[in-house]
VODODREN-922777 format. One record per residue: residue in three letters; x, y, z of N, C-alpha, C, CB in turn. Coordinates in steps of 0.02 Angstrom, whole numbers, padded with zeros to 5 digits, always signed. Atoms other than C-alpha are relative to their C-alpha. Glycine has a CB too. Layout:
BEGIN
alaXYZXYZXYZXYZ;...
//
This chain:
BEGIN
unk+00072+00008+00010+07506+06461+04969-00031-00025+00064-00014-00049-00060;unk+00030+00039-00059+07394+06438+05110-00049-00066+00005-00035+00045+00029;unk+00044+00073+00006+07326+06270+05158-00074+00002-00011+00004-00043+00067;unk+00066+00007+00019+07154+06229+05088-00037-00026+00086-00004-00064-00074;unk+00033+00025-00058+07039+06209+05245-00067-00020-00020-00001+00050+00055;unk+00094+00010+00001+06867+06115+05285+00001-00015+00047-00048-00048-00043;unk+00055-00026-00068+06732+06149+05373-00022-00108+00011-00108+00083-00043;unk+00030+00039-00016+06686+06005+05479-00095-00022+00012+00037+00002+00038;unk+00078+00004+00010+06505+05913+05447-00029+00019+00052-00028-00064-00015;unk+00018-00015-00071+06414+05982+05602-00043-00078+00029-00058+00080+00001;unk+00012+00050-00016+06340+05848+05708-00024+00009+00097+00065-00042-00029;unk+00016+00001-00023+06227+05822+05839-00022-00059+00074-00011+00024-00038;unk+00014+00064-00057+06182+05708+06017-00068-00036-00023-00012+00031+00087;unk+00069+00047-00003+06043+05571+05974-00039-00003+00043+00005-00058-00003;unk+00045+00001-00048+05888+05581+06033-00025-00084+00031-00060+00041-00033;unk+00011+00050-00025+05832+05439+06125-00076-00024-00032+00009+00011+00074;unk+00078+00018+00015+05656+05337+06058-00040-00005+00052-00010-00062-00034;unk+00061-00008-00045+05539+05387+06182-00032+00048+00000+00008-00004+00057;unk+00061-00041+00031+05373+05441+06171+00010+00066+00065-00096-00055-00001;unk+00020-00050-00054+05390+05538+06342+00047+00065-00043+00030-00027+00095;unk-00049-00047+00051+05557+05629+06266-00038+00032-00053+00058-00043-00040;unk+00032-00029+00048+05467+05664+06108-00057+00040-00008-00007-00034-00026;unk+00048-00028+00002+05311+05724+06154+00007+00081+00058-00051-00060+00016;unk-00029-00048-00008+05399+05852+06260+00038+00037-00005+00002+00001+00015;unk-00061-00019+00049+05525+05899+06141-00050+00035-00044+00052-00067-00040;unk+00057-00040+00056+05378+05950+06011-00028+00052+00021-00062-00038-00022;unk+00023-00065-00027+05288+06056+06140+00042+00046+00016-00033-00005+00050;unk-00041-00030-00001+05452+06139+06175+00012+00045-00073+00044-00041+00023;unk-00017-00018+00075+05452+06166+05978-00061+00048-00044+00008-00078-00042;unk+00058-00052+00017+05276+06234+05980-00084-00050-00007+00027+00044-00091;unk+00084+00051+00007+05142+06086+05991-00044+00018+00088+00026-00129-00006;unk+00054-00026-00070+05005+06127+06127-00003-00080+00043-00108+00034-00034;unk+00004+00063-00047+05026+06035+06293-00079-00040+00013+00030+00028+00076;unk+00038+00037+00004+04861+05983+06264-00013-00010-00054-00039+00007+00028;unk+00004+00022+00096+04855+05940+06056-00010-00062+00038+00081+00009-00076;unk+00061+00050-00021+04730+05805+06045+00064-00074-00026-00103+00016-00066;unk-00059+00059+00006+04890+05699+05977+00038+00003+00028+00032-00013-00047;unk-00052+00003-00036+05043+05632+06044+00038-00067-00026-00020+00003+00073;unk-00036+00073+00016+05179+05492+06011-00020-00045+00058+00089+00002-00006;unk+00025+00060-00052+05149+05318+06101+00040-00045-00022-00078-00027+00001;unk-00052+00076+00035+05260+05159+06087-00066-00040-00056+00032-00082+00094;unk+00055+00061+00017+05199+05029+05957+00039-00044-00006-00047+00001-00063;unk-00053+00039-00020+05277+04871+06017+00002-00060-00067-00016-00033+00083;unk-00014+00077+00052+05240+04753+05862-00056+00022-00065-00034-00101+00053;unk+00069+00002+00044+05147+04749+05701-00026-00080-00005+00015+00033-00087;unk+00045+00063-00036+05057+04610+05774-00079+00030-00014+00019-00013+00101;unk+00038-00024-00009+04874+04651+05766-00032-00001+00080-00027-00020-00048;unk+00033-00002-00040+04851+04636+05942+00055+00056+00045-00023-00072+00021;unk-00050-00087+00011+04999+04787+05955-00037+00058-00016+00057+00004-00068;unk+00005-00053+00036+04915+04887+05845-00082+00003+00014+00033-00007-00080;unk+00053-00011-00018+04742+04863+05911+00003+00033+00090-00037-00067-00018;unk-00011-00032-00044+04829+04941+06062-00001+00081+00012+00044-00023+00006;unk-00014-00073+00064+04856+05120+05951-00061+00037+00028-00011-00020-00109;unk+00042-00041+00029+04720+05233+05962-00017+00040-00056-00001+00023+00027;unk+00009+00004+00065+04649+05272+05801-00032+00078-00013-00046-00068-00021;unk-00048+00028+00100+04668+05403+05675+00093+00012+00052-00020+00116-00123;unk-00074+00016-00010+04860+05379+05675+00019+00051-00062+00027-00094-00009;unk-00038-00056+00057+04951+05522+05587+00068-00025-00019+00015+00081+00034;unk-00053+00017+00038+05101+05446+05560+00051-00066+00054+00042+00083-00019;unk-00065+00060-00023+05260+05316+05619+00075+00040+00003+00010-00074-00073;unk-00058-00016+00013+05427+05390+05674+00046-00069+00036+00012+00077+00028;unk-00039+00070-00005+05534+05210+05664+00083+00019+00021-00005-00046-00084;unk-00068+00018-00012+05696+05170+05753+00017-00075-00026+00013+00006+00077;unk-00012+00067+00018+05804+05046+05675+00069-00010+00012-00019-00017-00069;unk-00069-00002-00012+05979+04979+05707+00039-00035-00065+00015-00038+00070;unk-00028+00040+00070+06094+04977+05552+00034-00056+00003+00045+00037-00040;unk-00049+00046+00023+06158+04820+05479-00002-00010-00058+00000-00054+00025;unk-00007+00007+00062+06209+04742+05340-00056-00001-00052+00031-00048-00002;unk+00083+00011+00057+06014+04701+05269+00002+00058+00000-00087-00037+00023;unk+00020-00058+00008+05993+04872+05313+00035+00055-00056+00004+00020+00062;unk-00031-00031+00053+06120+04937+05202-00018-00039-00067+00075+00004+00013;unk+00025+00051+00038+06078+04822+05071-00051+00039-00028-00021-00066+00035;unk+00073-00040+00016+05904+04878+05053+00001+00065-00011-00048-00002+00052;unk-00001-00064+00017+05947+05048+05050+00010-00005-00056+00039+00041+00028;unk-00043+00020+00050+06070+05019+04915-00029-00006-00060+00031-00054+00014;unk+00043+00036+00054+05936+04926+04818-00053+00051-00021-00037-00071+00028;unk+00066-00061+00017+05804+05068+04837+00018+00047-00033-00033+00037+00058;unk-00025-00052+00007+05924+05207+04797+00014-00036-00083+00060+00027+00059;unk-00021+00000+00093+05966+05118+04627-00069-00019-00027+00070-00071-00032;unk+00071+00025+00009+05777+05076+04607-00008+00058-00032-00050-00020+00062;unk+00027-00082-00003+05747+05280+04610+00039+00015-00068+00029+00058+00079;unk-00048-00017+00055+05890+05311+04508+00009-00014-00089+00047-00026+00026;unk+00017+00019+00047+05850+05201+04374-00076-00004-00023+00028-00046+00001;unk+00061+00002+00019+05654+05209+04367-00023+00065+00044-00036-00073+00013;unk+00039-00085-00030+05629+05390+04458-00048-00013+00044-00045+00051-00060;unk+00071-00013-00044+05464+05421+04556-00025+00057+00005+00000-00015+00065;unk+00055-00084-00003+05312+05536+04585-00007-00011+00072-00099+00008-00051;unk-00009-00013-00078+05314+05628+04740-00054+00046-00018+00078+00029+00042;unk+00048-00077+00026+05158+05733+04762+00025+00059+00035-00091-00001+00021;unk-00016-00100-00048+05178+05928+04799-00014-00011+00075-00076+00084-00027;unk+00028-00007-00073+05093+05883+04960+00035-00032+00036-00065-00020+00015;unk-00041+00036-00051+05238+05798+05033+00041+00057+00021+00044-00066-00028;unk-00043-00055-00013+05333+05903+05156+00072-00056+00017-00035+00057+00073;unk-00064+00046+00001+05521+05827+05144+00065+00043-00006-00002-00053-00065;unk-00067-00043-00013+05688+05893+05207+00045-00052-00012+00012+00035+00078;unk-00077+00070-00018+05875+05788+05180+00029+00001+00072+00087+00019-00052;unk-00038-00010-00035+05966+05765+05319+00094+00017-00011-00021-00048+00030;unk-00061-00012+00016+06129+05847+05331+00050+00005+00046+00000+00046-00030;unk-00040-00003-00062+06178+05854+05518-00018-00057+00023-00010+00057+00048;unk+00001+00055-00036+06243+05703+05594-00037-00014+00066+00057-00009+00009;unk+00016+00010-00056+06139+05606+05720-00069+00050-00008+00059+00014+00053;unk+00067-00051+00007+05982+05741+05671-00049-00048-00027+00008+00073-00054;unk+00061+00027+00042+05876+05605+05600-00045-00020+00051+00017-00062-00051;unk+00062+00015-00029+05743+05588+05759-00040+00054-00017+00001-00012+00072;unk+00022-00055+00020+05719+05774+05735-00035+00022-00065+00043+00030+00007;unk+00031+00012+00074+05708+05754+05557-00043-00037-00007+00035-00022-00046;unk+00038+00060-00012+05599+05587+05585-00056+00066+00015+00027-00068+00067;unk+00052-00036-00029+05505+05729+05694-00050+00033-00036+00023+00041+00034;unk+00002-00066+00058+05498+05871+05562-00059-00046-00052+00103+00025-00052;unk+00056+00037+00058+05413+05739+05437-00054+00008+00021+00001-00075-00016;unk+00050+00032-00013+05293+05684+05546-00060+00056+00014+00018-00048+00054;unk+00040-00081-00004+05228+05865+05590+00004+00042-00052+00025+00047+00053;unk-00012-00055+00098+05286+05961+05418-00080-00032-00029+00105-00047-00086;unk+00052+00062+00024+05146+05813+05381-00076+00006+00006+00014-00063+00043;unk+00065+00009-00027+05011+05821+05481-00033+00084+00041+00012-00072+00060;unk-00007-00058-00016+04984+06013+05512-00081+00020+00007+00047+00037-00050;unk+00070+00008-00019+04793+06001+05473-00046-00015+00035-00014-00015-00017;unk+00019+00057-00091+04770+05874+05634+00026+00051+00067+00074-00102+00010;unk-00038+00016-00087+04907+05953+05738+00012+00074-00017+00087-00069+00024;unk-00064-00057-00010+04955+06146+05701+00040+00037+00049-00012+00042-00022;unk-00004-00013-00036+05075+06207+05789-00011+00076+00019+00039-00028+00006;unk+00020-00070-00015+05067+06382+05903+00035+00057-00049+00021+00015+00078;unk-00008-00088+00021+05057+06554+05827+00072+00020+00027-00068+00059+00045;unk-00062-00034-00034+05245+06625+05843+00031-00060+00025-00016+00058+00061;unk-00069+00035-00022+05329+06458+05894+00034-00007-00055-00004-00070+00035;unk-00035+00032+00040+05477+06373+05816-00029-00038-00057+00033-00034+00033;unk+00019+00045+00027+05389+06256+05730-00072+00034-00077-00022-00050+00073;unk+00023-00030+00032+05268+06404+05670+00039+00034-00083-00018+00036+00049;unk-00063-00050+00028+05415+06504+05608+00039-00044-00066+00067+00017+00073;unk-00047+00050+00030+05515+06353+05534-00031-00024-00082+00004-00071+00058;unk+00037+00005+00054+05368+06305+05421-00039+00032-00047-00024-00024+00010;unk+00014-00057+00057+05327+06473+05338+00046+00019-00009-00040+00054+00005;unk-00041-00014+00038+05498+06495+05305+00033-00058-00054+00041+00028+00041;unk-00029+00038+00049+05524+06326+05233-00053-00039-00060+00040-00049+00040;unk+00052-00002+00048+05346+06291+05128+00030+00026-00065-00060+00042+00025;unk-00045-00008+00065+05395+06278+04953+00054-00014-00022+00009+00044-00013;unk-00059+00014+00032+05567+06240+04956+00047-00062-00007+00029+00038+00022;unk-00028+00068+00014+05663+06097+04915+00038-00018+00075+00059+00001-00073;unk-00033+00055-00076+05731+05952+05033+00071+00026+00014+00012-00103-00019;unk-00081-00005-00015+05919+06009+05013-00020+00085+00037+00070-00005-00093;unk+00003-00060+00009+05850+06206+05027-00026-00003+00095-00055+00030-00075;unk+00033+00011-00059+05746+06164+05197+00052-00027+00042-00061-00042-00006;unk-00061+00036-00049+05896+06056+05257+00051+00063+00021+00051-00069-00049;unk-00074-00062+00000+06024+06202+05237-00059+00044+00071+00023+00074-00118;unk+00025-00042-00055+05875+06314+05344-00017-00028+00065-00056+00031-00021;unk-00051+00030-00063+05910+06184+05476+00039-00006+00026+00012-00027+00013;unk-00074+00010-00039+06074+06151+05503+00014+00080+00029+00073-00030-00063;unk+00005-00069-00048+06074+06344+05513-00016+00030+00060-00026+00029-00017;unk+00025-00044-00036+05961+06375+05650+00028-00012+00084-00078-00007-00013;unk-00036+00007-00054+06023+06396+05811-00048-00028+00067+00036+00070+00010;unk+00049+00022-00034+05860+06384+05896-00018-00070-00007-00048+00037-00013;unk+00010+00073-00003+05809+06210+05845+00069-00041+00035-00015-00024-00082;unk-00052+00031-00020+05994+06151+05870-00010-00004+00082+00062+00036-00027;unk+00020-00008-00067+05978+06215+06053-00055-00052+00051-00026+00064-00006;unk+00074+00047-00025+05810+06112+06087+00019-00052-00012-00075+00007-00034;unk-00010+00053+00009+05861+05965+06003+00056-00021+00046+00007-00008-00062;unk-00073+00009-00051+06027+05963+06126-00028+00005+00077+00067+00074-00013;unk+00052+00021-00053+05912+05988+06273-00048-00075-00002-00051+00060-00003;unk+00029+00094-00001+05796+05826+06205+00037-00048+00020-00015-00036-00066;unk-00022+00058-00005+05937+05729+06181+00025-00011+00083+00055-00007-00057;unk-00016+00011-00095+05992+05744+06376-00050-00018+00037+00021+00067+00044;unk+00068+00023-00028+05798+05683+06419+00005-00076-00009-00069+00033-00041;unk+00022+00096+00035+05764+05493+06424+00052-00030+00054+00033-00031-00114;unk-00021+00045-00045+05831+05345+06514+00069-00045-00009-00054-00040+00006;unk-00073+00033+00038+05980+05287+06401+00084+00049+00026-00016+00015-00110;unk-00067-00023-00002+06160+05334+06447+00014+00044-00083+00054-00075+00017;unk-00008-00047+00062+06218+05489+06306+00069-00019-00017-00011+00085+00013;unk-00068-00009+00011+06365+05474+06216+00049+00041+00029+00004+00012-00049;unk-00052-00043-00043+06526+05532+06287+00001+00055-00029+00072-00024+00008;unk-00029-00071+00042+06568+05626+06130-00050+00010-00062+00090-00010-00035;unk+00043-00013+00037+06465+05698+06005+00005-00039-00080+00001+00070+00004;unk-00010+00030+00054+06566+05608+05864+00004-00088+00023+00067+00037-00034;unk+00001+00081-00021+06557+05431+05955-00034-00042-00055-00045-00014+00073;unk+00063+00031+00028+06481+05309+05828-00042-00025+00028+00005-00039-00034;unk+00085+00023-00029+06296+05262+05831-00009-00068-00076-00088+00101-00007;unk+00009+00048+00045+06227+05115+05738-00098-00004-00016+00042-00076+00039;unk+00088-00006+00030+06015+05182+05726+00007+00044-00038-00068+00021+00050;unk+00019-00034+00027+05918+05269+05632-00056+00008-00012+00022+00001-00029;unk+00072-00004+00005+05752+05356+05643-00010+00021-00082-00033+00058+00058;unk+00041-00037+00084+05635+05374+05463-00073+00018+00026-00013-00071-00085;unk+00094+00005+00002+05442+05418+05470-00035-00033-00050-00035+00070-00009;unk+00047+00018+00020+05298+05336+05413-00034+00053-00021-00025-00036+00036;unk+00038-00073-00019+05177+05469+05380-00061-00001-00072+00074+00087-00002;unk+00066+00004+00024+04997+05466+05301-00001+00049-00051-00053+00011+00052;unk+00000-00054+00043+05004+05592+05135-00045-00029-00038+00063+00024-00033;unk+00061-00016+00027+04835+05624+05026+00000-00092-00042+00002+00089-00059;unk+00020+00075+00007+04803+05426+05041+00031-00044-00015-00036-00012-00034;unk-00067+00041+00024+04994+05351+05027+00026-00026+00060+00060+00044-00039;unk-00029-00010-00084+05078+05293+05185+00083-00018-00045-00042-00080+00088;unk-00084-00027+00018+05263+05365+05134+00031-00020+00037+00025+00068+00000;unk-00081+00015-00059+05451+05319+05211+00008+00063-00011+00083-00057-00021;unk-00033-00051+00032+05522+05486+05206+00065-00003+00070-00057+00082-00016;unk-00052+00023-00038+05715+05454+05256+00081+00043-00040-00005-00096-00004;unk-00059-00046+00010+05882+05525+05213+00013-00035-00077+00072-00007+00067;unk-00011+00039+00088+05886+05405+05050-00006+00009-00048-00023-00039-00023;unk+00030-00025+00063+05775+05465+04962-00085+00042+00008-00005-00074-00049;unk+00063-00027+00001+05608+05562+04947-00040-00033+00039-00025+00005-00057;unk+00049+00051+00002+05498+05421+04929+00015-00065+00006-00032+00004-00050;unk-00059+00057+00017+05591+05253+04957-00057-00041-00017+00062-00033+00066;unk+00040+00036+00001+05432+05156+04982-00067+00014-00003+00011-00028+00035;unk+00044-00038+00004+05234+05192+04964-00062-00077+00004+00011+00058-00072;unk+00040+00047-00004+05079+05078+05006-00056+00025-00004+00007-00036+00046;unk+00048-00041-00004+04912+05146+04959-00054-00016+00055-00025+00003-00062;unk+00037+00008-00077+04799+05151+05126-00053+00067+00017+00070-00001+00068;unk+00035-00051-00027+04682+05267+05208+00006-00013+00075-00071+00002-00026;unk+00003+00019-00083+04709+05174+05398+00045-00021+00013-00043-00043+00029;unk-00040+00026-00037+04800+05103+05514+00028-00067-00030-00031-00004+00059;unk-00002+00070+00026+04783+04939+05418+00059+00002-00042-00067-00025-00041;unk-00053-00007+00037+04928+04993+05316+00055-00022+00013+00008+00048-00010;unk-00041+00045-00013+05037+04913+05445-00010-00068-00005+00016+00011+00046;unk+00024+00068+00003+04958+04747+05428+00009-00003-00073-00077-00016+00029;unk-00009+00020+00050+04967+04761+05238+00079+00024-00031-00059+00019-00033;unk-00065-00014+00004+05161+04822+05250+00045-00070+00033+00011+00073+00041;unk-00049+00021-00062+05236+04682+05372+00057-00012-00046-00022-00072+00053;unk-00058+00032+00043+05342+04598+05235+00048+00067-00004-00028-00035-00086;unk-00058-00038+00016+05439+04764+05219+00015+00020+00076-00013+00065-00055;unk-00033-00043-00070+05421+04840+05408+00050-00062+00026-00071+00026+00074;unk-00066+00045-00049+05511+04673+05465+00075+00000-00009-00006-00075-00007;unk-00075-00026-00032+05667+04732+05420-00001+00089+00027+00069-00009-00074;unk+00008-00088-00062+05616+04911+05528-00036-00004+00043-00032+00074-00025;unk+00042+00005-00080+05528+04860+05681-00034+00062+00023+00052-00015+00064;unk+00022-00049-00049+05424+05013+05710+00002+00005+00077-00055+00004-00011;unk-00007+00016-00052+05432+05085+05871-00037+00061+00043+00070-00015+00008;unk+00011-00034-00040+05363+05248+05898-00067+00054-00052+00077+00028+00031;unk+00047-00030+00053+05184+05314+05826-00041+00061+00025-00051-00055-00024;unk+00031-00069-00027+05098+05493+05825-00076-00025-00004+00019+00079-00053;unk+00075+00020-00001+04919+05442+05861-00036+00034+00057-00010-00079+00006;unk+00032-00045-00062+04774+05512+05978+00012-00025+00062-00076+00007-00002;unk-00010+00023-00104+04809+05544+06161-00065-00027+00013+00011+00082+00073;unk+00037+00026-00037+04721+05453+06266-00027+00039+00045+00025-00044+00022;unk+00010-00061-00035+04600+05555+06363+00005+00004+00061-00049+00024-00009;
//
């Protein structure tokens, strides 16, 4: 009988949290080198941080470094869901992650799947292409038409070689972050993270949503927000 084989999880180089990286990783993906938005550091939810921002703010893609609270809290949210469910509106665009080390990209994907009305991207790019083939379909269904594509993989492996951080040697090296998004949906400010849909939800229309979040962002230090370029 022949030996049962498996396929190894595929797995990718981490992108680095920087706005420079990111904001030329997106236009590579199909955002216009002049779209009136762009990522920017946000160094604190301090209000004198976040009166740094330029305002409207489409969304939050957060780096965080796991530890034990961090698992914890997951833990706690995921049996939260499990045992009391949640409403997710139609108007959330939400993929799983399924390739290792893909969660800035994914972080990315939210934050633009998201905000498409502010920011669309070009006619015929990736990012065009990606989101009229994945509109409508579920988070596991959209994940699978990622890990597939060869084109995004490609770009995202170019990002991650951008930035100022030393890269892992090896592609399976452990890492100890993890990017989620923030992201502004029809008057909610959503987590959308590999956990779960919806882990968390604060009702808002502004920016002020970090000032009335701190008690939860302090265990996730935002770090990196899509808001208007500066002209």
């Amino acid at each position: 009988m022949a030996a049962a084989t498996t396929t190894k999880a595929k797995r990718w180089f981490p992108l680095e949290s920087n706005p420079q990286v990111m904001n030329e990783y997106i236009r590579r993906m199909g955002i216009a080198e002049d779209a009136e938005f762009a990522f920017c550091d946000v160094y604190s939810t301090d209000d004198w941080a976040l009166e740094m921002v330029l305002r409207p703010v489409l969304g939050v893609v957060m780096l965080f470094p796991i530890k034990p609270a961090t698992e914890d809290h997951a833990k706690q949210e995921r049996e939260r869901i499990e045992k009391d469910g949640q409403i997710v509106s139609k108007n959330v665009y939400y993929m799983k992650q399924t390739v290792g080390n893909a969660c800035g990209t994914v972080g990315i994907l939210h934050a633009l799947g998201n905000a498409r009305d502010y920011l669309p991207p070009r006619h015929g790019s990736f990012l065009s292409s990606f989101f009229s083939k994945t509109d409508g379909k579920t988070p596991d269904e959209i994940a699978a038409i990622l890990q597939a594509d060869d084109e995004i993989e490609e770009t995202h492996a170019s990002a991650a070689q951008d930035g100022q951080s030393e890269q892992l040697e090896h592609v399976d090296d452990p890492i100890n972050t993890h990017f989620v998004c923030f992201r502004f949906v029809c008057g909610l400010f959503d987590i959308m993270c590999i956990l779960s849909v919806v882990s968390w939800t604060v009702t808002c229309t502004s920016w002020t949503a970090a000032r009335s979040s701190r008690s939860t962002m302090a265990l996730h230090p935002p770090k990196l927000c899509l808001g208007t370029r500066v002209p």
